[in-house]
C-alpha positions as CSV (number, residue, x, y, z in Angstrom):
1,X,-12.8,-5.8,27.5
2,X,-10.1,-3.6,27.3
3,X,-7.6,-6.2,26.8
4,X,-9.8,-6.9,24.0
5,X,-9.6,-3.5,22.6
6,X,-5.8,-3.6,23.5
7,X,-5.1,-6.3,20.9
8,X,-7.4,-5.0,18.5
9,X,-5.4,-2.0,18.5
10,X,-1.9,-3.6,17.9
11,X,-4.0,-5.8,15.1
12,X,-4.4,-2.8,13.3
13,X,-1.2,-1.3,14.1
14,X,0.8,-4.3,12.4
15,X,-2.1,-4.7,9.7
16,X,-1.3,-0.7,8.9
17,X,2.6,-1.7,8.8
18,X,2.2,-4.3,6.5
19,X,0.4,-2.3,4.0
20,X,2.8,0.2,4.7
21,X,5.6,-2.2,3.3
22,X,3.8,-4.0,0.6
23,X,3.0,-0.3,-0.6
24,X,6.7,1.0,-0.5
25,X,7.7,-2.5,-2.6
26,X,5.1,-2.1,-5.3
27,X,5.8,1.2,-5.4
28,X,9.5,1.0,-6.3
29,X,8.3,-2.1,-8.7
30,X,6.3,-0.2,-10.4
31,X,9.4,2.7,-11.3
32,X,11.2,-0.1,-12.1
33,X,9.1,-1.0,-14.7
34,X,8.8,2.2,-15.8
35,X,12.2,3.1,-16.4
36,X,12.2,-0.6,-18.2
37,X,9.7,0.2,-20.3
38,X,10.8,3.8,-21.3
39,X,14.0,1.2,-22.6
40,X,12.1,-1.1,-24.0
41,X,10.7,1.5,-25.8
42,X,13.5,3.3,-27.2
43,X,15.0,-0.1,-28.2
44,X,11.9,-1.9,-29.8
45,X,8.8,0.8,-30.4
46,X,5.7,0.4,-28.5
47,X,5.2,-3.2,-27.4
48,X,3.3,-4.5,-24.1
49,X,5.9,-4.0,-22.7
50,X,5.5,-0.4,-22.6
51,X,2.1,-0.2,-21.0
52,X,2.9,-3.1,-18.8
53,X,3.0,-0.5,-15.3
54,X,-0.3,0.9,-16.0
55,X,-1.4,-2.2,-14.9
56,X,0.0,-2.4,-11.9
57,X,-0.7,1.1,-11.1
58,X,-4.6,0.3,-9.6
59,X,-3.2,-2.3,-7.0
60,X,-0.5,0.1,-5.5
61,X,-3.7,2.6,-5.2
62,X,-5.8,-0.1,-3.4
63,X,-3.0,-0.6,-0.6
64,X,-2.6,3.2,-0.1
65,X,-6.0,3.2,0.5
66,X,-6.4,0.0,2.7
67,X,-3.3,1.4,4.8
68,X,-4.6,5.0,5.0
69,X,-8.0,2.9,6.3
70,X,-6.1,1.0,8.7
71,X,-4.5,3.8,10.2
72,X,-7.4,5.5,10.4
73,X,-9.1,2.6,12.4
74,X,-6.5,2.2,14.8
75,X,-6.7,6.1,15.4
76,X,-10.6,5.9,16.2
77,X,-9.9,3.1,18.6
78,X,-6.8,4.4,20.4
79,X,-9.0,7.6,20.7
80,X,-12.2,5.8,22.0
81,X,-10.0,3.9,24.8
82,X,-8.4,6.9,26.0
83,X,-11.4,8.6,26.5
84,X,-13.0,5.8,28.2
């Protein structure tokens, strides 16, 4: 069993990484697109374009809140085996 708990443990731990990652990426896509659109609209007015990275903005929330979640999870179970 605590094998079990063991590997559980370092599931979390590389599910919490991975979230970790995917959240840095979108995050510096998303200020990408930001400083694209704030070009975009000096250049052409307000298009699509320009409102493009409030789209985006909800899924980079989501993973912030699915890695704080794992994290937190891992915690709980790291602190439940030690005190066993």
């Amino acid at each position: 069993m605590d094998n079990f708990k063991r590997n559980e443990i370092l599931a979390l731990n590389k599910k919490a990484k991975t979230f970790k990652m995917i959240s840095i990426v979108y995050a510096s896509v998303i200020v990408l697109m930001i400083i694209l659109a704030f070009m975009s609209t000096q250049r052409n007015g307000i298009t699509f374009m320009t409102f493009l990275p409030l789209f985006f903005i909800p899924m980079e929330v989501v993973n912030i809140y699915q890695y704080k979640k794992a994290n937190k999870q891992a915690a709980l179970l790291e602190e439940e085996n030690e005190s066993k």
